[in-house]
C-alpha positions as CSV (number, residue, x, y, z in Angstrom):
1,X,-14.8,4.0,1.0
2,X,-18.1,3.6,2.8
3,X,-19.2,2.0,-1.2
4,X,-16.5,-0.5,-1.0
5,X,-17.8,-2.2,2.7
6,X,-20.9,-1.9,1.9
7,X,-20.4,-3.9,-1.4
8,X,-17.7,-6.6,0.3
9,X,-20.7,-6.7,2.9
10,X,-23.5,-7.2,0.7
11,X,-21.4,-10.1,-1.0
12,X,-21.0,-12.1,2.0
13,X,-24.7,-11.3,3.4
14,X,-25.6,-12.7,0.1
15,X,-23.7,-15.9,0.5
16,X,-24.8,-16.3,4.3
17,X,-28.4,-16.8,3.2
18,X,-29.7,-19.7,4.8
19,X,-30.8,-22.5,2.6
20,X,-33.9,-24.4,2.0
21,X,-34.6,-26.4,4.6
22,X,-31.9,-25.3,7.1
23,X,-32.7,-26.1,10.9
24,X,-32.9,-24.3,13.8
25,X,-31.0,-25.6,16.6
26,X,-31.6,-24.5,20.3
27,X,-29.2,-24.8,23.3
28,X,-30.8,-25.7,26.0
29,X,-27.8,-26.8,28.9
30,X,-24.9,-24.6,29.6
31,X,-22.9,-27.6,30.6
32,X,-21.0,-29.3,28.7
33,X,-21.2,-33.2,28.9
34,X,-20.4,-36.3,27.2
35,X,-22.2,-35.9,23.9
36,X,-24.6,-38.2,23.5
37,X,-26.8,-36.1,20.9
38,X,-29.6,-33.8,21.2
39,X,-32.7,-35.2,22.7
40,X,-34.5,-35.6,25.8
41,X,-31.7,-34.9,27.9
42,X,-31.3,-31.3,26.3
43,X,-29.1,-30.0,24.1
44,X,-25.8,-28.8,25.0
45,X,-24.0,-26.1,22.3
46,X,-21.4,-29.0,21.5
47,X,-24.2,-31.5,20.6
48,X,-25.9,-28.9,18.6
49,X,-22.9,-28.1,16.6
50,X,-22.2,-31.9,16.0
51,X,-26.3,-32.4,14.8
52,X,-25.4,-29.5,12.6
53,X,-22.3,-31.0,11.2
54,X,-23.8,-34.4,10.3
55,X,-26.8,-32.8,8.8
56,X,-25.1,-30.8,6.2
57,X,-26.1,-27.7,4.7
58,X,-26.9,-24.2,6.5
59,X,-27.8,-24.2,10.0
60,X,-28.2,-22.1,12.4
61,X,-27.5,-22.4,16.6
62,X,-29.5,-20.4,19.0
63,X,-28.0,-19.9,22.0
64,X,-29.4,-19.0,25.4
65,X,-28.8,-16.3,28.1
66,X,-25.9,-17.5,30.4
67,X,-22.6,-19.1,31.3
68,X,-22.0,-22.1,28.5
69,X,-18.6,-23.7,30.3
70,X,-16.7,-25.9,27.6
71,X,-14.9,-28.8,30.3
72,X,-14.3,-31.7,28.5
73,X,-11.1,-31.6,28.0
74,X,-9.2,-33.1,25.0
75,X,-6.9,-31.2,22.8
76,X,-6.0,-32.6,19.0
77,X,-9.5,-33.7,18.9
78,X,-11.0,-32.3,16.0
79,X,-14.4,-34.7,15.7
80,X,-15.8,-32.0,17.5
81,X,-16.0,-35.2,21.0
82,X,-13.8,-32.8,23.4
83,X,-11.9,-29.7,24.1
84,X,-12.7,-26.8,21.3
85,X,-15.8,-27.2,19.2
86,X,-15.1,-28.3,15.6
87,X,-17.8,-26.6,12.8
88,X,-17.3,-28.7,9.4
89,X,-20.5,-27.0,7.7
90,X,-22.2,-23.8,7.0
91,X,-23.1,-22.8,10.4
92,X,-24.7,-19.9,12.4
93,X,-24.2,-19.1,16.1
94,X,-26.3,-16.5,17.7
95,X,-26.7,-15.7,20.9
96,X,-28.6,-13.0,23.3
97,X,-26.5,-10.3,22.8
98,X,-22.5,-9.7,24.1
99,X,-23.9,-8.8,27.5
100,X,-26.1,-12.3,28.2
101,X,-24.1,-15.1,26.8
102,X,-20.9,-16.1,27.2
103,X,-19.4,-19.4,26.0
104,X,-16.3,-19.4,28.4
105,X,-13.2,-22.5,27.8
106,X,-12.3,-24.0,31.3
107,X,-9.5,-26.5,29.7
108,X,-6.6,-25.4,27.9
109,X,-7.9,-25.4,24.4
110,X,-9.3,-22.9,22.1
111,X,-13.2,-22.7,21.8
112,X,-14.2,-22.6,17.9
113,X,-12.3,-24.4,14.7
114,X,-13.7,-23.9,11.8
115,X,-12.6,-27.0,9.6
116,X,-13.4,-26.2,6.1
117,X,-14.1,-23.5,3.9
118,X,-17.2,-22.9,5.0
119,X,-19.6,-20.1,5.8
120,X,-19.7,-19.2,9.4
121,X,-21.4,-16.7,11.5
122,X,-20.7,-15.6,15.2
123,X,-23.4,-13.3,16.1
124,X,-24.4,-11.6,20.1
125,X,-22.0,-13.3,21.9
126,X,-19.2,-13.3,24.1
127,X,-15.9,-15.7,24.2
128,X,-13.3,-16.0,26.5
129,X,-10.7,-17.9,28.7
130,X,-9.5,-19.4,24.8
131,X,-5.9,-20.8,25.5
132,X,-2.9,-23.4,25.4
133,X,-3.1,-23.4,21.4
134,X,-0.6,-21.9,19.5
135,X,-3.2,-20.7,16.8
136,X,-6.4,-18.7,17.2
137,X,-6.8,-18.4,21.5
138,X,-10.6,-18.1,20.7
139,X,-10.8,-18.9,17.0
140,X,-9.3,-20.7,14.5
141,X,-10.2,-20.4,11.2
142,X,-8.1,-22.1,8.1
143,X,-9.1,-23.9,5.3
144,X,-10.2,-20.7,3.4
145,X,-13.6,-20.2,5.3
146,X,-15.9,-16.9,5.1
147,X,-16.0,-16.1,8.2
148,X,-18.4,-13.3,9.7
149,X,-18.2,-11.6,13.7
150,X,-21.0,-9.1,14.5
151,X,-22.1,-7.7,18.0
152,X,-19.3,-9.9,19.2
153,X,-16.7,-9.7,22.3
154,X,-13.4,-12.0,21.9
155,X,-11.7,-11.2,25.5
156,X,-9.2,-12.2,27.6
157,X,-7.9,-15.2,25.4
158,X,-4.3,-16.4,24.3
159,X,-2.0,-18.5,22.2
160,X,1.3,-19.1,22.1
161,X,2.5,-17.9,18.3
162,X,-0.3,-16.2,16.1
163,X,-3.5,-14.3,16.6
164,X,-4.6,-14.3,20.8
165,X,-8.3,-14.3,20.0
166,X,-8.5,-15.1,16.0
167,X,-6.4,-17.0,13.4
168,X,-7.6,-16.7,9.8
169,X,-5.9,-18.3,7.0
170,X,-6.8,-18.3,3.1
171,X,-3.9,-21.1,1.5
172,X,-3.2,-22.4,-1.5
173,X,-6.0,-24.7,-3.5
174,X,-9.7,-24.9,-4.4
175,X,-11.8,-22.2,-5.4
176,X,-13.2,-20.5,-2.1
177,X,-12.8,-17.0,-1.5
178,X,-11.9,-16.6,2.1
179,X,-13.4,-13.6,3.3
180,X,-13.3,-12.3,6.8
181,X,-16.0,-10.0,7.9
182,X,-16.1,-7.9,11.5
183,X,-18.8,-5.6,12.4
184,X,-19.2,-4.2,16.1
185,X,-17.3,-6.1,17.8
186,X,-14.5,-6.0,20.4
187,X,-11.1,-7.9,20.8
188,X,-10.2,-7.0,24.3
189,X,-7.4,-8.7,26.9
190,X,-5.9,-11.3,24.7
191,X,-2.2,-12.1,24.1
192,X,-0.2,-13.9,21.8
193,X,3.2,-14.8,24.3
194,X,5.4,-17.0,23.4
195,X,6.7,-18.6,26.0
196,X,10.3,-19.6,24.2
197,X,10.9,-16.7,22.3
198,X,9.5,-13.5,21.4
199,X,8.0,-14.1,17.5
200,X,4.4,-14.3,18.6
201,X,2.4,-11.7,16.5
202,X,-0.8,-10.8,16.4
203,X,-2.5,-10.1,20.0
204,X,-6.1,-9.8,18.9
205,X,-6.0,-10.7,15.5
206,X,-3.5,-12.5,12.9
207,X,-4.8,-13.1,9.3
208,X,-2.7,-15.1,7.0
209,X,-2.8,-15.2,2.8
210,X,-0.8,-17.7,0.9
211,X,-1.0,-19.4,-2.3
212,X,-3.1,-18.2,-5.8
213,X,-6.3,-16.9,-3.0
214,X,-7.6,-13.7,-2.8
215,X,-8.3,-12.9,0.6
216,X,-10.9,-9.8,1.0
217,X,-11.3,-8.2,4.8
218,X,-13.4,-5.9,6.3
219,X,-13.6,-4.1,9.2
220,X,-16.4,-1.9,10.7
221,X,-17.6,0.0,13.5
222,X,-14.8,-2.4,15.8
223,X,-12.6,-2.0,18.9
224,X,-9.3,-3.2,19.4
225,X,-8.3,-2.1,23.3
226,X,-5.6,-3.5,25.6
227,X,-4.3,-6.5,23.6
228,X,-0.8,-7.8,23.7
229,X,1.8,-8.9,21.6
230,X,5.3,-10.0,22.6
231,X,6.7,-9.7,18.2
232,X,4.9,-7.8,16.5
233,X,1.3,-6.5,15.7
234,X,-0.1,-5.8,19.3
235,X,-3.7,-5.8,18.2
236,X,-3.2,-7.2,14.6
237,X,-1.0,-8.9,11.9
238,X,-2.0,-9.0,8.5
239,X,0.5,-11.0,6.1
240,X,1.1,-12.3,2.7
241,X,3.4,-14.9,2.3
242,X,4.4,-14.9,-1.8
243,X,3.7,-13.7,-4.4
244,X,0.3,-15.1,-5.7
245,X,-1.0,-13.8,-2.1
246,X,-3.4,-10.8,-2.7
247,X,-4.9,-9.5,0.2
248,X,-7.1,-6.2,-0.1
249,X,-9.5,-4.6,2.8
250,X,-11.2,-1.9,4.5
251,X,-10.8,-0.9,8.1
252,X,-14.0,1.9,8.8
253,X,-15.2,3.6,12.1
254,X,-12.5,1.6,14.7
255,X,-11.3,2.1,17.8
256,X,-7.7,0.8,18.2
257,X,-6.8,1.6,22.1
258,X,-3.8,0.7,24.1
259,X,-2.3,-2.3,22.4
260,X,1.2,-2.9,22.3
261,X,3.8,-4.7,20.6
262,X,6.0,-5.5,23.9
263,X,9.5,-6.4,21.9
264,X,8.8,-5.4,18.5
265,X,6.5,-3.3,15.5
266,X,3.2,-2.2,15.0
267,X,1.6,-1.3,18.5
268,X,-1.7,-1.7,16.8
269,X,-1.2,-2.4,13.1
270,X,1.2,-5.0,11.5
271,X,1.1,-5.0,7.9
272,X,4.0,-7.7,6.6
273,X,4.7,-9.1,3.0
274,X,7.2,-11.7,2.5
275,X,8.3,-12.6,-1.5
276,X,6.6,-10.3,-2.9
277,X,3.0,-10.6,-1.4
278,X,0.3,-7.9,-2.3
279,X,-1.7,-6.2,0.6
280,X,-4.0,-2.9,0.1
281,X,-5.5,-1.3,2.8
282,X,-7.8,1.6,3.9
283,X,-8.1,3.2,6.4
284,X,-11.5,5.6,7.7
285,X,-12.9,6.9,10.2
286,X,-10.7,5.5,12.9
287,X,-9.1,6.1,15.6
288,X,-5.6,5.3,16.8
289,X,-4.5,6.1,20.6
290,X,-1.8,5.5,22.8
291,X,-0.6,2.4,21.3
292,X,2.5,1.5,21.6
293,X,5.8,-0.4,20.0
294,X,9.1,-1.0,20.9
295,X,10.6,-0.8,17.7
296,X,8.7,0.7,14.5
297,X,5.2,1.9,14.7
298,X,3.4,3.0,17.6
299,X,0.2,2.5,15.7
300,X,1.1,0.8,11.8
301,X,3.8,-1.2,11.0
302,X,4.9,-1.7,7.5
303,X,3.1,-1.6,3.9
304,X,1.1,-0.8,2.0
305,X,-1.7,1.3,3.5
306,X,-3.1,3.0,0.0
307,X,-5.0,5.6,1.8
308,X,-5.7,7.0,5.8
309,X,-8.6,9.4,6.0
310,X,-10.3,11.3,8.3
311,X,-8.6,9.4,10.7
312,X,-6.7,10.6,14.6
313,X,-3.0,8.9,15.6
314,X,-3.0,10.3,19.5
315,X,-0.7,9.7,21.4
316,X,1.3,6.8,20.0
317,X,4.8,5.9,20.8
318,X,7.4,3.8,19.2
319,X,11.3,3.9,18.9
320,X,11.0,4.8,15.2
321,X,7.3,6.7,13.8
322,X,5.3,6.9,16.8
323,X,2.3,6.4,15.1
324,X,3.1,5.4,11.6
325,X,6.2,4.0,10.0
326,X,4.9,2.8,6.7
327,X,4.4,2.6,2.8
328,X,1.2,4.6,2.5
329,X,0.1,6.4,-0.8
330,X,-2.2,9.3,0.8
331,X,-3.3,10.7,4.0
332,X,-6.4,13.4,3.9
333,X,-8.3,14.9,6.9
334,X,-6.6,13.2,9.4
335,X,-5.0,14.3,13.0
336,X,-1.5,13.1,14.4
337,X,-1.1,15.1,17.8
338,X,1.2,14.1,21.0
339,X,2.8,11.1,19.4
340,X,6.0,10.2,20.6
341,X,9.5,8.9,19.2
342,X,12.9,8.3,20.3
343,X,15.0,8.6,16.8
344,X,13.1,9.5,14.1
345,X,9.6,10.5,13.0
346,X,7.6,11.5,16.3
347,X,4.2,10.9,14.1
348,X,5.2,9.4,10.9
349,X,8.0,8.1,9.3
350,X,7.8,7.2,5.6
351,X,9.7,5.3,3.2
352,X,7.9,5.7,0.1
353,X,6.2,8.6,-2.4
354,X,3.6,10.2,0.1
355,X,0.5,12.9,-0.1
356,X,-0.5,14.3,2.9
357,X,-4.0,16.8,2.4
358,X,-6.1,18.9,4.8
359,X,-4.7,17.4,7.9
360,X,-3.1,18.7,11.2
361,X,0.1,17.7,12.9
362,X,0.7,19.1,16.4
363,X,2.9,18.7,19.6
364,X,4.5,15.2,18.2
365,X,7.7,14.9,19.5
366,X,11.2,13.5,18.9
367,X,12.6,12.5,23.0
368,X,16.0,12.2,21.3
369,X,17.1,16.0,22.2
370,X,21.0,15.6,22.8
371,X,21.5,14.0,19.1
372,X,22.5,17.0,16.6
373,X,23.1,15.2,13.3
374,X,20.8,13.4,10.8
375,X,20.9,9.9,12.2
376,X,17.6,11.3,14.0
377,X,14.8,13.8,13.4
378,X,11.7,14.7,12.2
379,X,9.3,15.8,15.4
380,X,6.5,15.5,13.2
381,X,7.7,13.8,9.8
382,X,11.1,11.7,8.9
383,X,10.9,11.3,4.9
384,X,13.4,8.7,4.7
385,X,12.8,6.4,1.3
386,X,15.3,4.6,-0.3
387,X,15.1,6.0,-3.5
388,X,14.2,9.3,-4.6
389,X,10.5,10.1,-4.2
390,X,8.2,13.0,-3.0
391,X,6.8,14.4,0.0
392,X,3.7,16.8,-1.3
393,X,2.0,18.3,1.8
394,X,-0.9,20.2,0.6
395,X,-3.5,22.8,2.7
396,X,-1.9,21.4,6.3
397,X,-1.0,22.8,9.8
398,X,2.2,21.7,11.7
399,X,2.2,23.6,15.0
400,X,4.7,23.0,18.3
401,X,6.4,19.9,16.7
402,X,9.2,19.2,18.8
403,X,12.4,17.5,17.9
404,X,16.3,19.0,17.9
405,X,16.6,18.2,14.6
406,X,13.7,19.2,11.8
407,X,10.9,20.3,13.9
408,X,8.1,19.4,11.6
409,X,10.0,17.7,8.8
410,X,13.3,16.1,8.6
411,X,14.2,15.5,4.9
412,X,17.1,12.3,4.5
413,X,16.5,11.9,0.5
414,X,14.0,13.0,-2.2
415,X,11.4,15.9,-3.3
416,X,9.8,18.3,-0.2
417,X,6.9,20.5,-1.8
418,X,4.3,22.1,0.1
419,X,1.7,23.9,-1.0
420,X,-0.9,26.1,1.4
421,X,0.7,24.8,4.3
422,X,1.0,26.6,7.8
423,X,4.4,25.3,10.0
424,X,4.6,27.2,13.3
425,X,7.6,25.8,15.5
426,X,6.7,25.3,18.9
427,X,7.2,28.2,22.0
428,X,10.5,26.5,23.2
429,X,12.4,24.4,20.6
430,X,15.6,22.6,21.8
431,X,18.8,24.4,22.4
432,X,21.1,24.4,19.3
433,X,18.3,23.4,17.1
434,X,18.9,22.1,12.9
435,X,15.7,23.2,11.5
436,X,13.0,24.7,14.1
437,X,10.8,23.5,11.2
438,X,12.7,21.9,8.6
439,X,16.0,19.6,8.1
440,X,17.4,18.9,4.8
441,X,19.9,16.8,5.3
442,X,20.0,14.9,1.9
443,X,22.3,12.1,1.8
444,X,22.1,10.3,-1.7
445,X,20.5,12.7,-4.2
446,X,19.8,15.6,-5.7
447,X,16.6,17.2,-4.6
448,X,14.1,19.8,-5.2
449,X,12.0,21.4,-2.7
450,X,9.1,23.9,-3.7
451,X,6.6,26.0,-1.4
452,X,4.0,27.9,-2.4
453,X,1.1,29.8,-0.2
454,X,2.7,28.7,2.7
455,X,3.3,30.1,5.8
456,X,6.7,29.4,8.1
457,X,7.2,30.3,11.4
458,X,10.6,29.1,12.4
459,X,13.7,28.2,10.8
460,X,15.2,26.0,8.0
461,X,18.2,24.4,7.9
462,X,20.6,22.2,5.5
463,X,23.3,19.9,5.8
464,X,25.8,22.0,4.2
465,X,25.3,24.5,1.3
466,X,21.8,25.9,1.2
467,X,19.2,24.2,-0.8
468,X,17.5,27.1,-2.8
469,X,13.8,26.2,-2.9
470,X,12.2,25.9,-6.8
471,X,9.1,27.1,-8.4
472,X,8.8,29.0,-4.9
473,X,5.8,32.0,-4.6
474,X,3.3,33.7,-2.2
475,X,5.0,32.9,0.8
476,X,6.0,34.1,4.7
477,X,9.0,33.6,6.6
478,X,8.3,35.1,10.0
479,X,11.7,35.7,12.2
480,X,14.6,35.7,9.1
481,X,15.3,34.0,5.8
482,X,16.7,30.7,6.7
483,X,14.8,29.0,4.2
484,X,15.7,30.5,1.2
485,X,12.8,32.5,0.3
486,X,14.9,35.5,-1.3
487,X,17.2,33.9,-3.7
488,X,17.7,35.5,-6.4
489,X,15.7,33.4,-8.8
490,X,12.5,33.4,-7.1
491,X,10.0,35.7,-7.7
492,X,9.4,38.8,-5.5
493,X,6.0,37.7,-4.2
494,X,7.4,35.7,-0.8
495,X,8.2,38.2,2.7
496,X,10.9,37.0,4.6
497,X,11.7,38.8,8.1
498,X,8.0,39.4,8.9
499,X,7.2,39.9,12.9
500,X,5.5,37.2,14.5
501,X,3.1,39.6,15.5
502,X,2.5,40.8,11.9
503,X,1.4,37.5,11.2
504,X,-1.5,37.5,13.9
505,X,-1.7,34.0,13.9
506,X,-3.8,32.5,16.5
507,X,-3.3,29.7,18.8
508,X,-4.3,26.1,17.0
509,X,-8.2,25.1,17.5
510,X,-11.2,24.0,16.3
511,X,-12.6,26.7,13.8
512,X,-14.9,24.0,12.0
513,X,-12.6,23.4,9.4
514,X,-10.9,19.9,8.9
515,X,-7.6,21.6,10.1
């Protein structure tokens, strides 16, 4: 994973190389005036970003410590004469670090549009007060640009329809590669409200593929923390619009913390295809907590996520997966604890083939308590495809999942197999509980559900007759047989009634293992 940032990296880093001859430009007012060009009078940042458009090639800005107030106001300009600042070249902005310059928009306009696909930089500084745009509160970047953030802090901007701090679109034409590149840096504050509707998208962040481009993202040691949207994506949107779009990234070592999604999915994640777009994603090394959606998603929204490792979903609430409700392939080494949901899936629910490895679900929880039929469950998991696929849960713990029906797993359609797995239901399950553990209440197909090296403490249960489990051995039932260990076709290597204390299990923790 780590091999695939550092080589996305390493391209653009390449590509940013200044050419020969490129000029330094220095900022010397914080004002902003009427541009009359860089000279005796100083040089404000818009004049050094006009000198740097009309000399062509890579330049870079160097910006001082301080307050750089953008006040001419003027929005539709885009000569770069008033409101946001228009870059039409390679360019490169650096300033004295997040905590010494700010470049702050008094007028309602955003403060950078990138024109053209070209290769720009933000580096060590701060932007806020971006608004009255409907696109890209702080940013705006179309026209298929590279586009590189590090050390930077996008806060407390808005727009009225996509992406409260930053707009990136690839479209259709040409032969750039639009590329967008974040390393530590922090969206924080912004909002995408619209103020006639409620399809804004994208509080932080919305990123936008269309046409025969390839757009390549990456994302890196980054925090996304109390950003709004009122649709969907409450820190970010990532979408495909047909299907010549191909999107593929990396998101490694991020914070996502406290976004929300105020009438719709993806508290902190949207991931949206429309005719037949392509996105793959990864997921490392991050951190998902107490995010929040309306709808689907506390954390992720929609497909496809290829692969979520050592990652945490805490706390995370949504109507439908409070963390995750989403096409992901595999999840390994990750933790989903005291994630919330109203209907179904109190961490995850998925829709698709899914692998979970070496990871730990515990005290998720389905609030829907009064409901006794399948139209909810799943404390921990609702494995809900359309199809018939497979749920393969291998070397995991489930322990004090909470919902009325399918404790841990609630099975609608498809294959349940589980293989060194512990399930431990949790010290008070609801009254009149289907499933302390599991549910299977399959609706379309014909199913087969195998264990083996597992341990269950709790109870299964079925929507009518029994399911007997297949290819079933070196299991424990503690407290009966409600899940079929002893049929008569398994083999005689699985204990069934065993006492709880028998099992001298202790309570979950930290025993330096990755579960």
């Amino acid at each position: 994973m780590r091999r695939l940032f550092a080589a996305m990296l390493g391209l653009v880093l390449s590509s940013l190389a200044p050419f020969a001859g490129a000029l330094d430009i220095s900022v010397t007012l914080l004002g902003d005036p009427t541009p009359d060009g860089c000279g005796t009078n100083g040089c404000s940042l818009r004049e050094a970003i006009q000198l740097a458009n009309a000399l062509g090639g890579a330049d870079r800005i160097l910006l001082p410590t301080g307050l750089i107030e953008l006040s001419l106001a003027g929005a539709g300009d885009d000569a770069n004469a008033s409101g946001d600042l228009d870059i039409a070249d390679d360019l490169e902005i650096v300033g004295a670090g997040s905590a010494a310059t700010t470049v702050v928009q008094l007028v309602a306009d955003r403060v950078f549009d990138v024109r053209s696909p070209n290769i720009v930089t933000l580096r060590d500084f701060r932007i806020e007060g971006g608004r009255g745009v409907d696109r890209g509160g702080a940013i705006q970047a179309a026209f298929n640009p590279t586009l590189k953030l590090d050390g930077m802090v996008l806060a407390s901007n808005s727009a009225s329809a996509k992406g409260g701090a930053l707009y990136h679109e690839g479209t259709t034409g040409g032969f750039a590669l639009p590329r967008l590149l974040l390393t530590d840096t922090v969206f924080t504050d912004n909002e995408v409200v619209d103020p006639v509707g409620t399809n804004a998208a994208g509080g932080a962040l919305y990123m936008f593929a269309s046409g025969g481009n390839a757009f390549y993202f990456g994302i890196q040691n980054c925090v996304f923390e109390n950003n709004r949207a009122e649709g969907n994506g409450g820190a970010m949107l990532i979408e495909a619009s047909n299907v010549q779009s191909d999107v593929n990234g990396a998101i490694e070592d991020t914070l996502f913390s406290s976004n929300v999604a105020q009438t719709e999915s993806g508290g902190a994640l949207t991931v949206g295809t429309n005719n037949g777009g392509i996105i793959r994603i990864r997921v490392a090394d991050s951190s998902f907590q107490d995010n929040a959606a309306a709808v689907t998603g506390g954390a992720i929204e929609g497909g496809k996520i290829t692969r979520i490792e050592r990652s945490d979903f805490l706390g995370n609430t949504a109507a439908i997966g409070g963390a995750l409700n989403v096409v992901v392939d595999r999840v390994e080494d990750s933790t989903f604890c005291d994630n919330h949901a109203i209907l179904q899936g109190g961490a995850i629910r998925a829709i698709a083939d899914l692998t979970i490895e070496r990871s730990t679900f515990c005290d998720n929880l389905l609030t829907n308590t009064m409901t006794a039929n399948d139209t909810v469950g799943g404390g921990a998991i609702r494995f809900d495809p359309p199809v018939t696929a497979a749920l393969l849960i291998e070397r995991s713990t489930f322990d004090a999942n909470v919902a009325r029906v399918g404790g841990a797993l609630s099975i609608t359609r498809g294959d349940l197999r589980l293989r060194g797995t512990t399930l431990v239901e949790p010290a008070s399950p609801p009254a009149g509980s289907l499933g302390t553990l599991i549910r299977y209440g399959v609706v379309s197909s014909t199913p087969t559900w195998s264990l083996s090296n597992t341990l269950l403490i709790g109870t299964c249960s079925y929507t009518s007759t029994p399911l007997d489990p297949d290819v079933t051995a070196n299991n424990i039932e503690s407290g009966g047989d409600t899940c079929r260990l002893t049929s008569s076709f398994l083999p005689i290597a699985n204990q069934v009634n065993v006492p709880a204390a028998s099992v001298m299990l202790g309570p979950l923790a930290d025993n330096g293992g990755p579960t």
